[in-house]
N, C-alpha and C positions, 0 to 999 in steps of 0.2 A: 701557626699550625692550622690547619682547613679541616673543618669538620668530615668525620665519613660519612659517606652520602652511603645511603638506603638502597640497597639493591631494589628492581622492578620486578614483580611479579613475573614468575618462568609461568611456562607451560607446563613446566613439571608440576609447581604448585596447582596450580588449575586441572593436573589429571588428578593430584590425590585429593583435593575436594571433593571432586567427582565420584571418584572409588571410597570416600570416606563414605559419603551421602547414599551410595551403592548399595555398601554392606551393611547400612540401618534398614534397608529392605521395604518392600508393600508395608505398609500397616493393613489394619484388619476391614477399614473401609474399601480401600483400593483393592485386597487381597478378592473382598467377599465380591466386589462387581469384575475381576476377573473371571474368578471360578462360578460365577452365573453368566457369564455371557460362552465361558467353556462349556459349562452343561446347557445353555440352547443351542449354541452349535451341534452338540452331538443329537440331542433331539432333532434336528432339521435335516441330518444325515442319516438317521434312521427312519426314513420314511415308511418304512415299513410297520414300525414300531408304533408312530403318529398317527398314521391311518387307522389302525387298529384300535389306536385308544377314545377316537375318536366315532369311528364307523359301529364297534361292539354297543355302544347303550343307544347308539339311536335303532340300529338292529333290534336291541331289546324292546325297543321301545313300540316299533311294528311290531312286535310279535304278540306284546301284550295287548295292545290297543284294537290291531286288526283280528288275530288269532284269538286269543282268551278272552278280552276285554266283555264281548258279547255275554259272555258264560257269567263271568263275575259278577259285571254290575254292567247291564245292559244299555244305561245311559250317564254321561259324563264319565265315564272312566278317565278319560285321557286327563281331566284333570286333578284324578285321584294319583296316578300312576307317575305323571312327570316329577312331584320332587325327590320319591324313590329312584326313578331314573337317573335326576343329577347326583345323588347321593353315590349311585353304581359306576355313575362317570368319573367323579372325584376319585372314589378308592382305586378304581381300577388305573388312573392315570400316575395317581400315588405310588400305588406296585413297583412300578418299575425302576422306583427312588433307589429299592432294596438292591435289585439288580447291580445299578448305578456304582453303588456307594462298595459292594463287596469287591464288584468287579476294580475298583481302586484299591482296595485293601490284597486282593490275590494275586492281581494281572501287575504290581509293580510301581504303580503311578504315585503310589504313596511314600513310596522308599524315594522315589525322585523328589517328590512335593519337600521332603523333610530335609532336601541337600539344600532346599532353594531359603532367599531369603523374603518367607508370606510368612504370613498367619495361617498355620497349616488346617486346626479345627477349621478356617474359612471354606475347605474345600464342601463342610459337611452344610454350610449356606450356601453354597453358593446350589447344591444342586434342589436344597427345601423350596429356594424364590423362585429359582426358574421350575419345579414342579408347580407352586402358584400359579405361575404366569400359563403355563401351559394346561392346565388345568380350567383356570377361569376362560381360557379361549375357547377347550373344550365344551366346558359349559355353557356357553353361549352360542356354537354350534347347534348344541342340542336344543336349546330353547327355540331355536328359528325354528328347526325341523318340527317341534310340540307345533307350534303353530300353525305350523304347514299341513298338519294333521288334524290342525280344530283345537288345541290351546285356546282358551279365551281367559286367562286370570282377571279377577277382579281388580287386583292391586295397584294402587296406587302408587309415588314415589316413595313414602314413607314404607308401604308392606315391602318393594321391590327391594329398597337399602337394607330393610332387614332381611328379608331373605338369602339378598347375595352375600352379606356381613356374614350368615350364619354358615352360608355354601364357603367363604376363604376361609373361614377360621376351621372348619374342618377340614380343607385342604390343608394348613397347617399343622394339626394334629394326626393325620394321620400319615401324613407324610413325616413328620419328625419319629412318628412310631417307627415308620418302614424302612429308615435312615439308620433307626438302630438295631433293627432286623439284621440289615447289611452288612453290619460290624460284626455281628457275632455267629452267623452262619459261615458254615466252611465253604461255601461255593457257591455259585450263581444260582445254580440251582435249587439247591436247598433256600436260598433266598424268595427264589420265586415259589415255590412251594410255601414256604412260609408266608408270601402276601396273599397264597391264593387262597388259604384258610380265611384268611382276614375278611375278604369281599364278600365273604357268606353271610352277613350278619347283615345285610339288607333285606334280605329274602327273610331273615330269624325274627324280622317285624311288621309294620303296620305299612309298608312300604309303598307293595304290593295288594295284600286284602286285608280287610277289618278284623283287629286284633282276636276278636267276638267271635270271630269265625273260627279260633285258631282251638287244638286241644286244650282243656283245663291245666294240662302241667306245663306247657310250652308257652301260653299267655301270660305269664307271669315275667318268664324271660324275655319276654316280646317288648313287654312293658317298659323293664328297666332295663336296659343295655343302650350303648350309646344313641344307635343310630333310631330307635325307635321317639324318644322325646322331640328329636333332631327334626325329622322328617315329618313328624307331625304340625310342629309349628314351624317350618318352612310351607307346607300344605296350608298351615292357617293365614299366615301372609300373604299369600300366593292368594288363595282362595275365598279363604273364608271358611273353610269350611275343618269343620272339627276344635278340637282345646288346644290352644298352645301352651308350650313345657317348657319358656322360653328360658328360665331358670336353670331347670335341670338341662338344657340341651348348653348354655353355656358355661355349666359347672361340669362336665363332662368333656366337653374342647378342651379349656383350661387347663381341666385334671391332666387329661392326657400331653398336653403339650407341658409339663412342667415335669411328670413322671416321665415321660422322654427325653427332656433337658438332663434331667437329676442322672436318668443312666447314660448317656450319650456324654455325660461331664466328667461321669464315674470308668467309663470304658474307653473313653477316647486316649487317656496315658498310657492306658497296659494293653491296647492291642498294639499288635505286631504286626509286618506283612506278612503275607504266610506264600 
């Protein structure tokens, strides 16, 4: 009697490996550099959107330097003034996280994302890294153009790594903030309204003029709210000049980036598309 010989591998076999391997789907690494390389696309086809976020603080930046600067502090202002500027750069490029993120949750993208086989929370990374990314480009736009104006910082490699360390991690945080804006606003709108409360809080500090200058009741808030410790010792690496708050400016990133985690963890099951 002759043994049975083994059948040879079909093609049939080789398509359902394939459709096995299919429907274990993206994991959450592959997932999160899809949906960031999706969110710079849509940034690079929003040109309009780009320019803006990018042309708004260095605009700010002439008006205080050339226009008010004189009035304020008639000499070096400009190096008072730039790391309020990158602070206005950062939140403002942030903003549009909120936008982003609703407009997935209202306009449909989300009920598709949720047929597919990703990591669906990955849609909510992939748009935080690429606001990083687009962000820290911004901000380095603005630094040439400081210069281009009479910028001269002091700092060295060591104050530069701190500074910009302090500039991405508030990119972080407050983009993960605006990310959860997005979820919970009924509309684009209301999203953007709700970032554009947010971007107030540079103007509500030491940004712009010496805290000392500011009313008795209104210096106190000046003080302790985020962006004021922030922007201070960013100014102190930068320049040299003033106390740095390097502490509270990193217990305050932190903070926020962990309390936007906590509700972005907590809200991302029970929202719905709407």
């Amino acid at each position: 009697m002759t043994a049975p010989r083994r059948s040879a591998p079909t093609a049939t076999d080789g398509s359902a490996h394939r459709a096995a391997a299919d429907h274990r789907g993206a994991g959450p690494l592959r997932s999160s550099g899809v949906f960031i390389r999706r969110s710079l696309l849509h940034s690079l086809r929003d040109g309009e959107g780009l320019i803006m976020a990018i042309a708004l603080p260095v605009l700010l930046m002439l008006v205080f330097t050339l226009i008010f600067g004189g009035a304020i502090k008639p000499q070096g202002y400009i190096d008072f003034v730039v790391p309020g500027v990158i602070l206005v750069c950062a939140g403002f490029g942030a903003s549009s996280v909120a936008v982003a993120v609703n407009r997935d949750f209202t306009l449909g993208a989300m009920r598709r994302f949720r047929t597919m086989p990703v990591s669906v929370p990955t849609v909510l990374v992939g748009h935080i890294v690429a606001s990083l990314i687009r962000n820290l480009l911004a901000t380095a736009i603005v630094i040439g153009a400081a210069f281009a104006l009479g910028f001269r910082p002091s700092a060295g490699l060591a104050g530069w790594g701190a500074a910009l360390g302090l500039v991405a991690l508030w990119i972080l945080a407050i983009t993960a903030l605006f990310a959860f804006v997005g979820m919970v606003a009924s509309s684009p709108e209301t999203a953007n309204g709700y970032g554009f409360a947010l971007l107030f809080l540079p103007y509500l500090s030491s940004a712009f003029v010496p805290v000392d200058t500011m009313p008795v009741w209104l210096r106190g808030f000046a003080e302790h709210q985020p962006v004021g410790p922030l922007v201070d010792t960013i100014r102190w690496a930068l320049t040299g000049a003033g106390a740095p708050h390097g502490l509270a400016a990193l217990a305050w990133c932190l903070g926020i980036i962990a309390v936007s985690a906590v509700l972005i963890a907590w809200r991302f099951p029970r929202s719905a598309d709407r």
